[in-house]
N, C-alpha and C positions, 0 to 999 in steps of 0.2 A: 504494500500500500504506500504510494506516496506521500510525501509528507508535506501537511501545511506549512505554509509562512507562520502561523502564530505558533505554531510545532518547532519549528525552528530557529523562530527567535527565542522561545523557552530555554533549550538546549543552548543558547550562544549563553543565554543570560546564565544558565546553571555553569557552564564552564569556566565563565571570567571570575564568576564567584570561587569556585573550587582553588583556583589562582591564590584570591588573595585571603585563604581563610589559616588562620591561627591558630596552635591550640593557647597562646599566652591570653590570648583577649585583651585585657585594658591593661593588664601588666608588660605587654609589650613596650609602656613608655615610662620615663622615668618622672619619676616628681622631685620636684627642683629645690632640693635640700642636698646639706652637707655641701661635697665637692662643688655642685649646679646653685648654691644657692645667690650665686655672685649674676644670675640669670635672673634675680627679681626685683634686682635695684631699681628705683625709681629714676628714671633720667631727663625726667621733666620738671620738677619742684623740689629744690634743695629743703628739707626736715629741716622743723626748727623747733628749737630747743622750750619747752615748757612747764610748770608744776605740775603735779599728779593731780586727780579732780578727788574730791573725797565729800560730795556734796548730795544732792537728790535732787532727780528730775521725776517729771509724770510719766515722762515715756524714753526709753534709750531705745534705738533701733541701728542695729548694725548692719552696715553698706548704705553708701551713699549714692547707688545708681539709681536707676530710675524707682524701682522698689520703694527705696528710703524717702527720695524726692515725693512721690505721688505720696505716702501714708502719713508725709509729715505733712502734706499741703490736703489732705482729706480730712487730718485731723485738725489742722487746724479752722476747716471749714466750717465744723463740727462744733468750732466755739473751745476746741484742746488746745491750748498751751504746752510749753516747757517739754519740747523735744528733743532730744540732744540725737543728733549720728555722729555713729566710730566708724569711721574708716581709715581703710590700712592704707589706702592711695593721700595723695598730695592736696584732691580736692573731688567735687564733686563729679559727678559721668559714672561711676562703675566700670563697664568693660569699653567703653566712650572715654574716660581716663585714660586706659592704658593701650585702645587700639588707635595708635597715630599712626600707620604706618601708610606709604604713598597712596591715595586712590581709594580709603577707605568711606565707604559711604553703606547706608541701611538699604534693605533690601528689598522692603515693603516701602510701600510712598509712605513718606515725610509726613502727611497729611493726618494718618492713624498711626504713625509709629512712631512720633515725637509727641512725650506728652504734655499736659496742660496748654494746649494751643488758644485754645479759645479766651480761658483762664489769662494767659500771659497777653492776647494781642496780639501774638506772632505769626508772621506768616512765613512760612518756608521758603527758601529762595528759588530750590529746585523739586522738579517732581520726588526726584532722590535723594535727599539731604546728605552731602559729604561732612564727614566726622570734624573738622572744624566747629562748623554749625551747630552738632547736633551740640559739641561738649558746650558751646558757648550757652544754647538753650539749657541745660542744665545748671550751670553758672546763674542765668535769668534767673530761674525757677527759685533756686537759692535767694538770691538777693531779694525778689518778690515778696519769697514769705519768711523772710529774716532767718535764715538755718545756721548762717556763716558762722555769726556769732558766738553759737554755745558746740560747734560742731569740732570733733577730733579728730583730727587729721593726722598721716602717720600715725595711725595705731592700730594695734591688731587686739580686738577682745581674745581672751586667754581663757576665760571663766565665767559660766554666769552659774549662779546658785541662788535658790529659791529658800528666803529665808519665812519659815513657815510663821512663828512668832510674829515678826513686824509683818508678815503678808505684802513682801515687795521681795525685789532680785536685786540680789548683790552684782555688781558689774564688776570684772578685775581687765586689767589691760597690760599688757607689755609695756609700758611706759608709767607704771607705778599706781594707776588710776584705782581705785577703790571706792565706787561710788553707789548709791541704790537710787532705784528704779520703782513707781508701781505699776510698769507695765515693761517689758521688753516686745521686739520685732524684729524678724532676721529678716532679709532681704539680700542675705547670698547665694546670688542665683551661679548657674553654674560657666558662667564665659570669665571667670575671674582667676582662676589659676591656670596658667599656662604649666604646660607641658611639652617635654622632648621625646625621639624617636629614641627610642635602646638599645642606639647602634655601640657596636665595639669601639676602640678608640674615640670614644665621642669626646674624651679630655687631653685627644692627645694633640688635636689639631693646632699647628701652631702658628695659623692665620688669626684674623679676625671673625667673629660670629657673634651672633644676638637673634631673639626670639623678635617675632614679629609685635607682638606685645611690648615691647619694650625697645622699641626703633632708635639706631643710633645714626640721627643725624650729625652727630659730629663726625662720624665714619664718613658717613654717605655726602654730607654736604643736603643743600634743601631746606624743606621743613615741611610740616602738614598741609600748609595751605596750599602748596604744589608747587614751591620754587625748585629747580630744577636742582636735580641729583648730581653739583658738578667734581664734586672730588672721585664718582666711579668712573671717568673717562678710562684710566686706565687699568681699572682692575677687573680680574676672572671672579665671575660671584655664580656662587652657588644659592638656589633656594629650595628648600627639599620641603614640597607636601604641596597638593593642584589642588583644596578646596577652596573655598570660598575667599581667604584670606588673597591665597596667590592669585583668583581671578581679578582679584579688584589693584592688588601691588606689582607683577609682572609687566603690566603694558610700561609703568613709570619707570621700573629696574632695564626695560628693552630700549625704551630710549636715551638710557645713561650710562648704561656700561660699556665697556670694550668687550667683553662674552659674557652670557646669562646663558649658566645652564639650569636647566628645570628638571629636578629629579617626579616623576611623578610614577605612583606605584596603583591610583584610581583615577581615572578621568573623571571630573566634573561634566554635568549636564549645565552647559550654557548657553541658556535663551536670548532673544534682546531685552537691552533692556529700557531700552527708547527713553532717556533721560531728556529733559528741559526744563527750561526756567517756568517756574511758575506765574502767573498774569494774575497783576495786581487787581485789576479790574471785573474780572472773571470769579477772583477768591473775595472779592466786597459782598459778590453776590452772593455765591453760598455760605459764608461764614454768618448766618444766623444762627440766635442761641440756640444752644442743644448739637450746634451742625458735628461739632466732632464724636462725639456718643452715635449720634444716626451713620454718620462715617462708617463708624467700627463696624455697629451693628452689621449694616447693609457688608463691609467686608467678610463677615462670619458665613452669612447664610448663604453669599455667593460662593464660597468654599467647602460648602457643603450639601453635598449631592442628593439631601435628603428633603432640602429647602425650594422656596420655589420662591426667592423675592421677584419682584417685579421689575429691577433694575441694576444696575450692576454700576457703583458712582465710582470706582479704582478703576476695575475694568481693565488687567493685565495680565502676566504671564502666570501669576499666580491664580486666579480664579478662571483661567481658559479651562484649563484638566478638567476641573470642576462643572462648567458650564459643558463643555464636550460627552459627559458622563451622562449630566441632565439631561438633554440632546436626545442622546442613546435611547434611555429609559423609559421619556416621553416617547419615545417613537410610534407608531401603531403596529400592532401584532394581530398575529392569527390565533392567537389564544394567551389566557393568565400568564403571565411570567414566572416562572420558576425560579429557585433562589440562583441554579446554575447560570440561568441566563441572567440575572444581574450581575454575577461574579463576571462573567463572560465579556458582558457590556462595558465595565468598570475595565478589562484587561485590553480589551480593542482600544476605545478611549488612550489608554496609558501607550500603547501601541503605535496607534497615528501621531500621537504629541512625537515621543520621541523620535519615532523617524523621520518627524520634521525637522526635531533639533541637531539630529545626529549631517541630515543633509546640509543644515546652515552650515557646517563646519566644511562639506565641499565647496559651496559657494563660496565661501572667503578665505580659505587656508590653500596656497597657490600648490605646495607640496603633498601631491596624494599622499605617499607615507606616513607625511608626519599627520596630516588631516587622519588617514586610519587611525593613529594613534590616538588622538583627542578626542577619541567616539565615547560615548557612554553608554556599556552597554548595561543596563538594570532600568528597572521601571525608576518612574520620575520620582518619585515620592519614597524610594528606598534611603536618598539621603534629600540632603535640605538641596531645592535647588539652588540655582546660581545664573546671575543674569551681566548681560558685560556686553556693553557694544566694543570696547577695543581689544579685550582678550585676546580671542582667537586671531585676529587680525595680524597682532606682534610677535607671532611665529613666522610670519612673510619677512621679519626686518633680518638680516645676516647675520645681525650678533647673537641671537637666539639662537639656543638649540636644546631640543626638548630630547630627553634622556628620561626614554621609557622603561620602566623594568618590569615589564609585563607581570605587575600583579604581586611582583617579590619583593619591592621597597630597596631600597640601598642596603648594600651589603656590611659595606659598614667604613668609619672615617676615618683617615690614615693623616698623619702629621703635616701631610702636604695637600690633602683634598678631601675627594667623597667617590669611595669605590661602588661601583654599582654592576655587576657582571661578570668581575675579573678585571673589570677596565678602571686606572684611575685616572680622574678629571682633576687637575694640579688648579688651586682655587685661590684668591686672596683673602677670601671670606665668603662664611656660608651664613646663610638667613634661615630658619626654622622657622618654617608657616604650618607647625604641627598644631595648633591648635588649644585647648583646656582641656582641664578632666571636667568629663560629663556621669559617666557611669563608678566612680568609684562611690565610696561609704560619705554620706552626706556631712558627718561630723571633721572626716578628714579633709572635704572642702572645705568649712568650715573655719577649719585651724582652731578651733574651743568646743569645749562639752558644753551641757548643759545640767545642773543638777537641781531634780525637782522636787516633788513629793517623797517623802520617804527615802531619802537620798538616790534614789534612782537617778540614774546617768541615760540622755537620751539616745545616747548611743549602744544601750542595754533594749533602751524599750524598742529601739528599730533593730536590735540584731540579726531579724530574719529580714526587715525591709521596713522602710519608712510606713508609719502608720498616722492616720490624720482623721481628722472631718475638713471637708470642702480643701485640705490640702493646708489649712487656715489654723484651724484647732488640734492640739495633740492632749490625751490624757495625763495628768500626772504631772503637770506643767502650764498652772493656772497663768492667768492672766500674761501669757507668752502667745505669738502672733507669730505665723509663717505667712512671707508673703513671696509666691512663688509661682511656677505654672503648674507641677503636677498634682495630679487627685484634686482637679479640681474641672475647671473648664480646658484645658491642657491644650492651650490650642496655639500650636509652636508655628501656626505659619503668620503669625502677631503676636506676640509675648506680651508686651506692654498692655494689651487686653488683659489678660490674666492679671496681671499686676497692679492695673485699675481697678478691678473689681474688686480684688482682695483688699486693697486699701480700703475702700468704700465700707468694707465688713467689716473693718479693725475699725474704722470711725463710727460705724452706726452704734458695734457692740461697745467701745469704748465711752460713745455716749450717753448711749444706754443704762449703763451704768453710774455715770455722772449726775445725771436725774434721778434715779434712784438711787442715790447712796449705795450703792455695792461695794464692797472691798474688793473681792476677787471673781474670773469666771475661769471656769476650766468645763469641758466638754466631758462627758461622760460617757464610762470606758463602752458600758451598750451602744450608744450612739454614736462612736468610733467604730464599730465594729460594725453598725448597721451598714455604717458607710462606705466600709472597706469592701463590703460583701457588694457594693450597688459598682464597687471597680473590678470585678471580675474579667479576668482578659476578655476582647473581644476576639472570638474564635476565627473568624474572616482577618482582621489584622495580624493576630497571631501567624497565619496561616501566610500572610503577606512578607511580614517581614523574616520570616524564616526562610526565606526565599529570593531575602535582600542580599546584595553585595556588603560585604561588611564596615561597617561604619557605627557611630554613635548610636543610632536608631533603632538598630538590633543589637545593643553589646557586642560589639564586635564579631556579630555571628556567629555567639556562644550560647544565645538562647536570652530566655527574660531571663534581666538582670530583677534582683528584689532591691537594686538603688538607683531603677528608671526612675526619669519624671515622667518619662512618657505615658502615664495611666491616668486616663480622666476619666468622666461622670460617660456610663453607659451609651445615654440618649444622644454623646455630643456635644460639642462646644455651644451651637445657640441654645440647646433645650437648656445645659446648663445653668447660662445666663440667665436667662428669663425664671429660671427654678429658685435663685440664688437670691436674686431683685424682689422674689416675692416674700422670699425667709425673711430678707432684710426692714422691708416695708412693712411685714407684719406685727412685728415687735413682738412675738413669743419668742425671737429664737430658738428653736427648739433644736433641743438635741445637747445645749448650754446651761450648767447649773451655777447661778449665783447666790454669792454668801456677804454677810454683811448686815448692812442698814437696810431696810427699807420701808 
């Protein structure tokens, strides 16, 4: 019997996978302590030197990204004061802090993915907001709602302990600080610790090198804003890893080196991504109140194939799949749809997308070969994608040269380069666009415990895998706030959604509280459990990503990880939503027991 096209794109897809599968999974990279810890220096904001704090605030929330930013600017909407954020970074942004590297910009329009817009009056400059911008909005955001002030910079919290007696959290920090809290909030999401690849000789190289995280323009010459790269005229650079980092910093490293070789061991899937400046005139008109909330929304349900809005206001590479799916489904049939033929519908969809994307790369990549090489072969949604109008392009330029290792990643770093095959590439300096830990143990992201009730440590009570309500509440650990995307709405192709919302929840119940005298709320352990039970894998995703090329998405293609964030609410990010808005509005909170005044 011969064999179909979608038969044989399966088969292409299972083999590239078999390539690049592991048995180390996320241990294959190192974490950047001891010898690597000279890889997390700050080279943006010189520390400066201050008293320990041994004071008391309402609320400490640790990480100053957008997390911090949105729950200190909900709660203060809320009528809450006396916010203090610890962060480890120079200043505020989170993963906006430390990613300055050439060409960095968000991947979702500016519009839904920079927050408090309306709030602040700001309009985006570009459809895609470049990482200048975004961190400067961040900055805004700050000044706006006075954060500067009582906020600690360079600092890494160490401890937090729940002192049962006064009914508040003792805060301890690296820098001497000993202070209590009646409310704690973590907002360390996972783009904050960088990581490297666990090659041999990785300390032995005796060029220059740095993590794309922590960009050395005084090496490169430049700066953020996009002054050109002029001190690499004459040097060999290496940048080893083709997601998303190197799709947005390779076109800036091609027009300023003498050679750029590109170690890539996965090809990214790169759509366009039709960037331009935003119209001032155009945005007077939609920017009425409520417009960024209706934004989001409308982003949600056009992302999800289960939705039927009426309009599509982004309207791009991202909600196309989605729409194409829709498309499918509506179709007219000869009878009921069967669940096979939705699976079916869903994998044709996935099908025509990529072979569209896979051909953009002949149309513009002038070298059949290397154009072969730049193909993505896995369904779109196995990893995050990635969108780039000059990417592919600057493999046409001669300084370029992309060094595939089909699927096996570099062999490992020698004193004078980056082996990949047997072959060494003799380098000045190599770049590390390997990325963060996503799937390790949450407290080890972290860098601090937590200790709650009964001295329990939350890294006891998550030993088998993070446990929560709405991803928001944990048992045993009153009056403590997660604010984050999983187990909750988990809807990673807009994060900052997630993280609206959660804020929203630490203000309501925060306020909630403040009107009624409450001393403390902590979730109950039934009501965690209920919750946990409503996150039961989805056996069609499961089934999907088992079947993904390996990346973040799947645990490295080791199976579910019990430290994804990837596990949300059953029904889906919009049902989510709209489920969450009603908790909130209703003012039982249910599922939350308070003690105290009232």
């Amino acid at each position: 019997m011969a064999t179909t096209p979608t038969e044989a794109l399966r088969r292409k897809y299972a083999q590239e996978r078999a390539k690049r599968l592991r048995p180390d999974g996320n241990d294959q990279y190192l974490a950047l302590s001891g010898r690597f810890r000279h890889y997390l220096a700050d080279p943006y904001i010189e520390r400066v030197e201050r008293e320990p704090k041994h004071d008391h605030v309402t609320v400490a929330f640790i990480g100053g990204g957008f997390a911090g930013l949105l729950t200190a600017a909900r709660l203060q909407d809320a009528g809450i004061g006396s916010v203090r954020i610890v962060e480890k970074a120079g200043g505020f942004g989170g993963t906006w802090y430390w990613n300055r590297y050439p060409g960095a910009q968000c991947d979702t329009a500016a519009l839904i993915y920079m927050p408090l817009l309306e709030e602040t009056g700001h309009m985006p400059a570009e459809r895609y907001a470049h990482a200048p911008e975004i961190l400067e909005h961040c900055d805004r955001i700050g000044k706006q709602y006075g954060l500067h002030d009582d906020a600690l910079f360079h600092t890494q919290a160490t401890d937090l302990e729940w002192d049962e007696t006064a009914r508040r959290w003792i805060v301890r920090t690296d820098r001497g600080d000993e202070f209590t809290a009646q409310f704690i909030g973590m907002g360390t999401g996972p783009l904050h610790v960088p990581k490297l690849p666990g090659l041999a000789g990785i300390d032995t190289f005796r060029g220059h090198s740095f993590h794309t995280s922590r960009w050395d323009y005084g090496y490169t010459g430049g700066d953020p804003a996009g002054a050109p790269m002029d001190r690499l005229a004459d040097k060999r650079v290496a940048i080893i890893g083709t997601g998303a980092t190197a799709v947005q910093c390779v076109p800036h490293l091609a027009r300023s080196c003498r050679d750029l070789f590109v170690f890539q061991r996965t090809p990214s899937s790169v759509d366009e991504r039709g960037n331009a400046p935003l119209d001032p005139q155009w945005f007077a008109r939609i920017a009425s109140p409520g417009w960024q909330q209706h934004w989001m929304d409308n982003f949600v349900a056009n992302m999800s194939a289960g939705e039927l809005p009426d309009q599509d206001l982004v309207n791009d590479g991202w909600t196309d799949l989605a729409q194409r799916i829709r498309g499918r489904l509506s179709a007219p049939r000869s009878g009921p749809a069967s669940f096979a033929d939705l699976l079916a519908d869903f994998e044709n969809a996935d099908h025509e997308k990529m072979s569209e994307i896979r051909a953009r790369v002949d149309a513009i990549v002038a070298d059949p070969a290397t154009a072969q090489r730049l193909k993505a072969w896995y369904r779109q949604l196995c990893k995050r994608p990635c969108f780039h109008d000059e990417y592919l392009s600057a493999y046409n330029l001669p300084a370029v040269h992309l060094i595939d290792t089909d699927g096996r990643g570099v062999e490992r770093i020698s004193p004078a380069g980056v082996v990949a095959a047997g072959t060494q590439y003799p380098v000045d300096c190599i770049i590390y666009a390997s990325g963060f830990e996503v799937g390790t143990e949450p407290t080890r992201r972290y860098g601090f415990d937590l200790t709650g009730r009964d001295r329990v440590r939350l890294s006891e009570h998550w030993s088998a895998g993070m446990r929560s309500m709405h991803g928001v509440h944990v048992h045993g650990f009153p009056n403590a706030f997660l604010v984050q995307l999983g187990q909750g709405g988990n809807f990673v192709a807009n994060v900052p959604h997630n993280l609206n919302d959660a804020a929203r929840t630490v203000a309501a119940v925060v306020a909630h509280m403040t009107r009624r005298g409450f001393d403390t709320v902590e979730v109950t352990k039934d009501a965690e459990a209920a919750w946990m039970q409503l996150l039961a894998p989805n056996p069609v995703m499961a089934s999907f990503l088992a079947g993904c090329t390996p990346g973040y998405y799947n645990n490295e293609g080791q199976g579910p990880s019990p430290h994804s964030l990837l596990a949300g609410y059953s029904a889906g990010a919009p049902a989510y939503f709209r489920y969450i808005e009603q908790w909130r509005n209703s003012g039982d909170f249910a599922g939350l027991e308070f003690t105290g005044r009232d």
